[in-house]
C-alpha positions in Angstrom: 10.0 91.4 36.8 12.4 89.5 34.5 11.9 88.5 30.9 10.4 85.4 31.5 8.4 86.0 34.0 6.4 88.7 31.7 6.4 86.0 28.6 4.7 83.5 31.1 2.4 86.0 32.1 1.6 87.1 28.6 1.3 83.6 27.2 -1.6 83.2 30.4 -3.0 86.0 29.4 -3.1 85.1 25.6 -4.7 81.6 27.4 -7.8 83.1 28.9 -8.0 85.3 25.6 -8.1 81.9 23.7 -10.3 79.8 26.1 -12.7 81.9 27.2 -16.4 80.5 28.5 -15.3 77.1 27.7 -17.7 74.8 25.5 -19.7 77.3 23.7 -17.6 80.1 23.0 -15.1 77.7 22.1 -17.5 77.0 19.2 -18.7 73.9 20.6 -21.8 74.1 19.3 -20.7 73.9 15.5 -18.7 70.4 16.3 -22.3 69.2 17.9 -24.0 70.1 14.4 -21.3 68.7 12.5 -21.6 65.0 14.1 -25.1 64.5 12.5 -24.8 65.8 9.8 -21.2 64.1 8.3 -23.6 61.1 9.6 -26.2 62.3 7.2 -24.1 62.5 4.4 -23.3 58.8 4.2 -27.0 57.7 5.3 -28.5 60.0 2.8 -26.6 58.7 -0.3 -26.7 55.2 1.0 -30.9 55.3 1.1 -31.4 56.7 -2.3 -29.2 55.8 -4.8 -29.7 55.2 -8.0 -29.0 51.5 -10.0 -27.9 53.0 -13.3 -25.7 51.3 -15.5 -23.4 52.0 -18.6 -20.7 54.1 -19.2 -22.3 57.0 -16.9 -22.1 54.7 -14.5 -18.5 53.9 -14.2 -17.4 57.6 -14.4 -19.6 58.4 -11.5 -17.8 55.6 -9.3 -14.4 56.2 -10.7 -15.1 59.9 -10.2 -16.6 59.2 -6.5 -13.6 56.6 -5.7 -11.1 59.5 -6.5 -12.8 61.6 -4.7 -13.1 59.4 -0.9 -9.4 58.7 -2.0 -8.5 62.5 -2.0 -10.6 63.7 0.7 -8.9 60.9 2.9 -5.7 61.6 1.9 -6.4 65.3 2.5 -8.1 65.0 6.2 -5.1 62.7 7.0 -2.3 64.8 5.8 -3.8 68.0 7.7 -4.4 66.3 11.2 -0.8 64.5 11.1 0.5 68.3 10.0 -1.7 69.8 13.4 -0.7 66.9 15.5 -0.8 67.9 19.3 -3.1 71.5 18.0 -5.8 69.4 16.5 -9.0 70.0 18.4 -12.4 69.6 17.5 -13.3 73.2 18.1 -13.0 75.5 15.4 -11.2 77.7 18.3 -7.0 77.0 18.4 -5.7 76.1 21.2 -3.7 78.6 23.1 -0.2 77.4 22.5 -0.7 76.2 18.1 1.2 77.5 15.6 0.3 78.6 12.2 0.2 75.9 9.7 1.0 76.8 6.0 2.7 73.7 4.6 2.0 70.4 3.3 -1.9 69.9 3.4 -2.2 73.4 4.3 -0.4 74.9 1.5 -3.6 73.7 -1.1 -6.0 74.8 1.4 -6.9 76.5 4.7 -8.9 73.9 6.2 -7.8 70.2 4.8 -9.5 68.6 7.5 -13.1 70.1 6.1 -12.0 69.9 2.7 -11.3 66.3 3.4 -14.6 65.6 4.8 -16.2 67.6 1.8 -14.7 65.7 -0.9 -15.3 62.1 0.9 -19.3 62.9 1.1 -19.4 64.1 -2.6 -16.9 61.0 -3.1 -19.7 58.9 -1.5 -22.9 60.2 -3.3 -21.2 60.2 -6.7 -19.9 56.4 -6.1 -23.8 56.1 -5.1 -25.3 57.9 -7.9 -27.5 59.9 -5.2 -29.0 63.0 -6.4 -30.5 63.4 -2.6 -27.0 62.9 -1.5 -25.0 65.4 -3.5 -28.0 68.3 -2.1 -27.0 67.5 1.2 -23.7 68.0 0.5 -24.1 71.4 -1.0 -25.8 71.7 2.0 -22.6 70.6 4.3 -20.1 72.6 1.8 -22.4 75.4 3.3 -21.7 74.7 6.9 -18.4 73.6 6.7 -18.1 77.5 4.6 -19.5 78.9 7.7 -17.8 76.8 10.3 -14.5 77.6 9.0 -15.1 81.8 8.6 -15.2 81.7 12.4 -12.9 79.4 12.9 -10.6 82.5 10.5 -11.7 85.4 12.8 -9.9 83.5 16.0 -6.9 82.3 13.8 -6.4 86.0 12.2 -6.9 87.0 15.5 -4.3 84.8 17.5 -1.6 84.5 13.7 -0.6 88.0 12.7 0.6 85.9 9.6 -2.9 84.9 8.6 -4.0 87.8 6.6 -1.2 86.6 4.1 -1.7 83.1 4.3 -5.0 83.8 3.3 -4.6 86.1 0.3 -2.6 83.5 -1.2 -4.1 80.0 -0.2 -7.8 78.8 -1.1 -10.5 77.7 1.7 -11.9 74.6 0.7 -11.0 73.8 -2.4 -7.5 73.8 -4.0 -6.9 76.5 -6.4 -10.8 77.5 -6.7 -12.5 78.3 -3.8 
């Protein structure tokens, strides 16, 4: 058996490694979740904010308008940076590579940072105390979504155990 012949047959093996079970074990089931509740987080802040006026006022809006602005900024940059690897499953395909530049050099996941700091942009620029809950809430999910999406990536990158010693999760330089 020549070279290549083995490296095709390793990267098929590495491929029904990857893509076992299909849907489900893919983590399917965390992408279902997720489409509510991002809906959530812009119904929720929408329904109950708050009129308030003044100065408190402006530095919530200016304070939410930064944030949509970043978070957009952030979820674009990362999904350009995946390009053919993005996926909607926390699961990487088969044949990605390890991203660690760009939007992935301030954090691990810019896509669910993005989408973080977009709903807290949104219930800030609301002044929704209901609506900043729910996104703790979310930050939550989107915590949990991507530790399992790190046990596939540490288990598929033997760079990964670096990359994440050095870079932050979700937010840049904190957490």
């Amino acid at each position: 058996m020549n070279r290549g012949t083995q490296r095709q047959q390793s990267k098929q093996q590495e491929n029904n490694k990857m893509q076992k079970d299909g849907f489900s074990a893919r983590g399917g089931w965390w992408v279902v979740v997720q489409i509510p509740l991002l809906l959530l987080a812009y119904l929720i802040p929408s329904w109950t904010g708050q009129a308030i006026t003044g100065s408190l006022a402006s530095v919530l809006m200016y304070a939410g308008q930064a944030l949509l602005i970043a978070g957009a900024l952030l979820a674009f940059t990362g999904a350009v940076s995946l390009g053919r690897w993005l996926t909607p499953f926390p699961q990487p395909l088969p044949e990605s590579q390890l991203r660690t530049t760009g939007a992935y050099a301030l954090v691990r996941h810019p896509l669910y940072s993005g989408l973080l700091f977009m709903a807290f942009g949104w219930s800030f620029y609301s002044t929704s105390v209901a609506g900043l809950a729910f996104d703790a809430f979310l930050f939550v999910f989107f915590d949990r979504k991507a530790a399992r999406e790190e046990i596939w990536l540490a288990e598929k990158f033997p760079g990964y155990a670096a990359y994440r010693s050095r870079v932050k999760k979700l937010v840049p330089w904190i957490y």
